[in-house]
N, C-alpha and C positions, 0 to 999 in steps of 0.2 A: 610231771616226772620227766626229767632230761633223759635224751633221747645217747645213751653209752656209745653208740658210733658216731656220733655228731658230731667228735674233738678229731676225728680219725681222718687225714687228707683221702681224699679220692685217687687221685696218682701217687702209684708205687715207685719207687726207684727202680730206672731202668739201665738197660748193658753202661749205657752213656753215662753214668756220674758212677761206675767203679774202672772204667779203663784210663782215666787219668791219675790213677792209682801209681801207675805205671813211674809215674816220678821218683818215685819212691829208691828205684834205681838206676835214677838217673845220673847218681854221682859214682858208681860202676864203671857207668858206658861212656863217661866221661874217663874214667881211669885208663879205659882199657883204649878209647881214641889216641890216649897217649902215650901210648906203649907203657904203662908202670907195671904191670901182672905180667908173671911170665909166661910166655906160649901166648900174645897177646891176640893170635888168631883165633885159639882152641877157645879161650874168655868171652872173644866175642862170638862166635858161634854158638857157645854155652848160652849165652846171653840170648843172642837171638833166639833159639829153641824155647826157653822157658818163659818171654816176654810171647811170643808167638801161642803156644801153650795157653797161657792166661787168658789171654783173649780170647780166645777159640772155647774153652771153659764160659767165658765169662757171656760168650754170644749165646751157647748152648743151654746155657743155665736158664735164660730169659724167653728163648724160644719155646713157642706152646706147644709144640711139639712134641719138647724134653725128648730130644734124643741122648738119653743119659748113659748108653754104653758107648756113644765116642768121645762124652765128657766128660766120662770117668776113664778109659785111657786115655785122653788127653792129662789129665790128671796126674796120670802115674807116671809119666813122662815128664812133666813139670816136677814132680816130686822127684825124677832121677836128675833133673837137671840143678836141680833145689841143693839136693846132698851136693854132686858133686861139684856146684861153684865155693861151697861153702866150706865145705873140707880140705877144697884144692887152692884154696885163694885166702881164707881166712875169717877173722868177726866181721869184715865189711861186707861178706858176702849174706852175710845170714841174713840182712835184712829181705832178701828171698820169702823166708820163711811166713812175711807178714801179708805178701801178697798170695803166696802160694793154701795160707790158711784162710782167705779171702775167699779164692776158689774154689776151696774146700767145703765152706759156708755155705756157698751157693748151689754146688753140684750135688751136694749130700745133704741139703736140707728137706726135711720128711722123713729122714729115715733118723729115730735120734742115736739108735745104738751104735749105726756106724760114722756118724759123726763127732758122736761122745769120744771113742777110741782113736779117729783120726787126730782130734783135738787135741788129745793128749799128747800123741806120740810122736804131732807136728814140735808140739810146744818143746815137750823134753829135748829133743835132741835139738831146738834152737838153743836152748838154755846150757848144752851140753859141748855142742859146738863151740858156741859163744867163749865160755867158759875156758875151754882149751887154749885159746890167743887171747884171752883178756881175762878181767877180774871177775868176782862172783856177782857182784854188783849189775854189770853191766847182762850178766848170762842171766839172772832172774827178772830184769825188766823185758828182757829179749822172750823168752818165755811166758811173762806174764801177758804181754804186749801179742804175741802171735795166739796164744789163749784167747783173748779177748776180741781181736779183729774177727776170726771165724765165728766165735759162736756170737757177737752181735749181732752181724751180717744176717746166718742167719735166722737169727731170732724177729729180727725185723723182716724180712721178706716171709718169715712163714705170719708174724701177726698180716700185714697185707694181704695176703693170701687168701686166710680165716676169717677177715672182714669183707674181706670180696663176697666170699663164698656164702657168708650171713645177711650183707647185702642182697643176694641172687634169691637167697631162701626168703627172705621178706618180701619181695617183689613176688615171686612166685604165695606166698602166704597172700601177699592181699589180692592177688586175680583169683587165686580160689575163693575168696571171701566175696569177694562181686558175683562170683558166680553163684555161689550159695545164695547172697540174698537177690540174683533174680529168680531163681529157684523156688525160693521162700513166695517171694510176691506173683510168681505165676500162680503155684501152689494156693496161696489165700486167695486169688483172685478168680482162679478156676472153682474152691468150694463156694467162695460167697455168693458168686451168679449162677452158678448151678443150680442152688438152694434158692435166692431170691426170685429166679427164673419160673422156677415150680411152682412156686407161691402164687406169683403173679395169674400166671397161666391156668391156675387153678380155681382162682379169683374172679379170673374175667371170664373163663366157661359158668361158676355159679352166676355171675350177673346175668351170663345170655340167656339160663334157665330162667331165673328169677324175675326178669323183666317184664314179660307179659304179663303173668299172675300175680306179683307180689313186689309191686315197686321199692318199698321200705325196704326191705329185705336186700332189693339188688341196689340200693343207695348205700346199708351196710357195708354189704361188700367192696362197693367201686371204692367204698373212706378204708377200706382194710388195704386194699389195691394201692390206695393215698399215702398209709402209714408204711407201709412195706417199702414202697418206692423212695421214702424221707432214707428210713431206716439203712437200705442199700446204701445210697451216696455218702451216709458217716460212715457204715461200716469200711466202704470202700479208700475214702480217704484215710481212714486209719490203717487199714490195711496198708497204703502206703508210705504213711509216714513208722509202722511196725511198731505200733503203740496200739495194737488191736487186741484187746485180752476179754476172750466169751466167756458171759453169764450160762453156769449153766441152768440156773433158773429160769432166765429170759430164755435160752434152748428150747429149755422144755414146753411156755407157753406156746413159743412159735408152732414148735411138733404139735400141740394138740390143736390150735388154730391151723394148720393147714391138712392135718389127718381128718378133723371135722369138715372142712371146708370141703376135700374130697370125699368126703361119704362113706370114709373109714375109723368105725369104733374106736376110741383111744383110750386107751387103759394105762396111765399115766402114775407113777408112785415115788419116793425117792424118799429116804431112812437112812438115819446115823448123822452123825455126829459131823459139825463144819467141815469144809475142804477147802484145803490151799487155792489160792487166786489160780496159780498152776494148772493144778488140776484141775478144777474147773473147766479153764478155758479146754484143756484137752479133752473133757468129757463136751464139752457144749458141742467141739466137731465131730466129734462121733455120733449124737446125737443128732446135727442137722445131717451127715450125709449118710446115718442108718436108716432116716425118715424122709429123707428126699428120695433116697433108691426105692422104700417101700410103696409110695406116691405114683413114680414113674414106672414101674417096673414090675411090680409084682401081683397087684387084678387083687390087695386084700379087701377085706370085709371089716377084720378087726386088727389092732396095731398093739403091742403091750411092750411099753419100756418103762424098767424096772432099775431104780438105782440103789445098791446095799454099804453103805458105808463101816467101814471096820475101824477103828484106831490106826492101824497100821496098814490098809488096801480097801481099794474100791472095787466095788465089781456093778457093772451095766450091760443090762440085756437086754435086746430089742430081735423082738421077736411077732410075726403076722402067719397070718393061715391063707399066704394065696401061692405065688405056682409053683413056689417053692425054688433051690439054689439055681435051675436054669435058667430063671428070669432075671438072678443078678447079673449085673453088668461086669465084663473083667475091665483091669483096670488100664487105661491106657499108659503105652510103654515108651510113647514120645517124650512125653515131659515125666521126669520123676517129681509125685507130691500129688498125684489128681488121684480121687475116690479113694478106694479099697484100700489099695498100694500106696497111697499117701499116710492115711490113716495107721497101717500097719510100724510105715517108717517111723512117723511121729511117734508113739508109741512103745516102742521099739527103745528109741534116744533115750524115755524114760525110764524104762526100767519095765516097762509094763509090755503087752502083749493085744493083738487081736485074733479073733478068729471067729470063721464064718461056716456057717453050712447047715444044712437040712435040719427042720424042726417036726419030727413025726415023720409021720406018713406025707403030710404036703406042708408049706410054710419056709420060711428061712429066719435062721438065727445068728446074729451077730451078738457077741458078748466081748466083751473090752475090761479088762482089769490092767489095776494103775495101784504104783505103792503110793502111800501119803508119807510125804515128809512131815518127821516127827515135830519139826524144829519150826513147820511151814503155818501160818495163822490164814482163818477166812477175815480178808479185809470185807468188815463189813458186811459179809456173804451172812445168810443163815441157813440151818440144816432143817428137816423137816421134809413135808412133802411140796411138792413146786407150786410155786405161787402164782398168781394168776394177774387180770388185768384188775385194775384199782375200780372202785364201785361207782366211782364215773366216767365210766369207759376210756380211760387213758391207763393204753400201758405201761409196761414196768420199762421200760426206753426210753418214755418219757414221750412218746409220738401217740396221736391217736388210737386208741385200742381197736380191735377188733370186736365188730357188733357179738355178743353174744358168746367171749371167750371169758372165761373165767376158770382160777387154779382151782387144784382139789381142796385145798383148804383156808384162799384167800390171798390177800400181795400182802408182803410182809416191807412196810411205809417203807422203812430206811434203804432198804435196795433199790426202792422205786425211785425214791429221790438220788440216790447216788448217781444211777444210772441216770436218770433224765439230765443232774448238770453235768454228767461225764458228754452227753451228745450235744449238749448244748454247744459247752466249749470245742468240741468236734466240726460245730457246722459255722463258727463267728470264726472258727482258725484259718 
């Protein structure tokens, strides 16, 4: 698509290509060098005053300034000087009128209503003038002519003007847009290591238990530690090429492989009917930073995230019985888009909503509802309860599984396979 200010020059017309205008009555000031007008003094004083005028108009006009109450009386001075050579001297003087509808252009452009009425009223009485020492002929060109010199003028400095000013707004448009997306990529960058961090950490404490008494067990783990780490650096390179879109199936695995891993019950469910690629991804971060806060934060025992799918709205609720809302973290207010306050904005954009707080007497609940678009299809997503790692321990990413992780009711193939050559091509990019 062409770009509509492309054709449009960049320098406007400035003071310097209208005061050679000034020629225009130059065959006057030749008249009156020669004594032919009578009172050849008072002619050229006339003369000088409303050439003087113009200019003075004509600098004012261009100045950023705009100092438009000396160049609108200057104005009205050239317009007494206007009538009176042309009345006192005859049709050759009117050609006045075309310069003086010039500066009229120029000083009263922006406002349209009073230059609508100036327009006119220059024109008429050029045409009227005119008329009076010559034919009708010559007095409607004279009018047509002093019509058209103002309102081009400024028709043309106000489009310059309005493309400046559209110019300035697109510039300004696309710095806001940079900003947005480092925003966006701190944002993703701040939840996915937060999340992958926990894991990690979570990981390598089970191995240091596990190592003494139960080698296998802490060789599982270190290969979980293995796949996590794979997992990080796609995520992360997608994150900054912003072609990152979360499973929230793959969500949910990770959630119960890292609430198992810390020694937290995970009570894991998810019903209704497919969700938009959309939604999804926005549930999958709720999802990993309702269960990384639970992890870090809150001393639970048991974890319970709950997904209810409607036709028209989702609702997810993640909900633990340990210290309850004082152990959530507020969110930080340096960068906007990290935890809670991230989560709430994103959400927010959608149409949907978050909200946090006290579950009983001890615990903390975070519940998150999201409309579904009616129009919106699950590519290749399937609904149901969350699906787990594949029966020979490879994840639904496509990276080694985690020892001993498995969904509530199995990996459903095609998302496993999606997902493995979506990371694939992630990691050969």
């Amino acid at each position: 698509m062409s770009d509509p200010l492309a054709n449009v020059p960049n320098k406007a017309p400035t003071k310097w290509a209208f005061l050679p205008w000034l020629f225009i009555i130059s065959g006057n000031a030749i008249d009156v060098a020669k004594g032919k007008p009578p009172l050849p003094w008072l002619a050229a004083a006339g003369l000088l005053v409303f050439a003087a005028c113009y200019a003075g108009t004509i600098a004012l006009g261009f100045d950023e300034r705009r100092h438009s109450h000396l160049a609108r009386a200057l104005l009205i001075v050239e317009t007494a000087a206007a009538y009176a050579l042309s009345i006192g001297y005859g049709s050759e003087w009117t050609r006045c009128f075309l310069l003086l509808s010039i500066s009229a252009g120029i000083t009263l452009r922006g406002t349209e209503r009073a230059l609508a009425l100036t327009m006119i009223i220059f024109s008429g009485s050029a045409g009227f003038i005119t008329g009076m020492f010559g034919d009708g002929g010559d007095a409607a060109l004279m009018g047509y002519g002093t019509l058209l010199s103002g309102v081009v003028v400024a028709m043309v400095l106000t489009l310059f003007e309005t493309v400046a000013k559209l110019r300035d707004t697109r510039e300004e448009l696309a710095r806001g847009a940079v900003e947005q997306e480092r925003l966006r990529f701190s944002r993703d960058l701040h939840d996915l290591l937060g999340h992958t961090m926990s894991v990690i950490v979570v990981k390598a404490e089970a191995v240091r238990r596990l190592a003494p008494r139960d080698l296998d067990a802490a060789l599982g783990q270190a290969a979980d530690i293995e796949a996590v780490g794979r997992q990080a650096l796609t995520e992360i390179r997608e994150a900054v090429s912003g072609y990152r879109e979360g499973s929230l199936t793959t969500e949910l695995d990770r959630a119960r492989s890292l609430l198992d891993s810390s020694g937290v019950d995970a009570r894991i469910a998810q019903s209704g009917p497919p969700l938009p690629p959309q939604t999804e991804a926005l549930l999958g971060w709720v999802v990993r930073e309702g269960v990384t806060n639970v992890v870090r934060h809150s001393g639970a025992t048991t974890c319970t995230v709950e997904v209810r799918g409607e036709p028209d709205r989702v609702h997810l609720e993640i909900t633990d019985d340990g210290r309850g809302p004082a152990a959530a973290p507020a969110a930080p207010d340096a960068v906007g888009g990290n935890g809670l306050k991230g989560l709430t904005e994103r959400l927010a954009a959608a149409g949907g909503s978050l909200t946090t707080g006290s579950a009983g007497r001890r615990g903390f609940r975070l519940v998150a509802e999201l409309p579904v678009d009616a129009t919106g299809e699950a590519d290749g997503t399937t609904g149901g309860t969350a699906g787990g790692a594949a029966a020979d321990g490879t994840a639904a990413d496509g990276l080694p599984g985690a020892a001993g992780t498995r969904g509530t009711t199995g990996t459903t193939g095609t998302t496993a396979k999606m997902a493995g050559e979506t990371n694939k091509e992630a990691r050969t990019a």
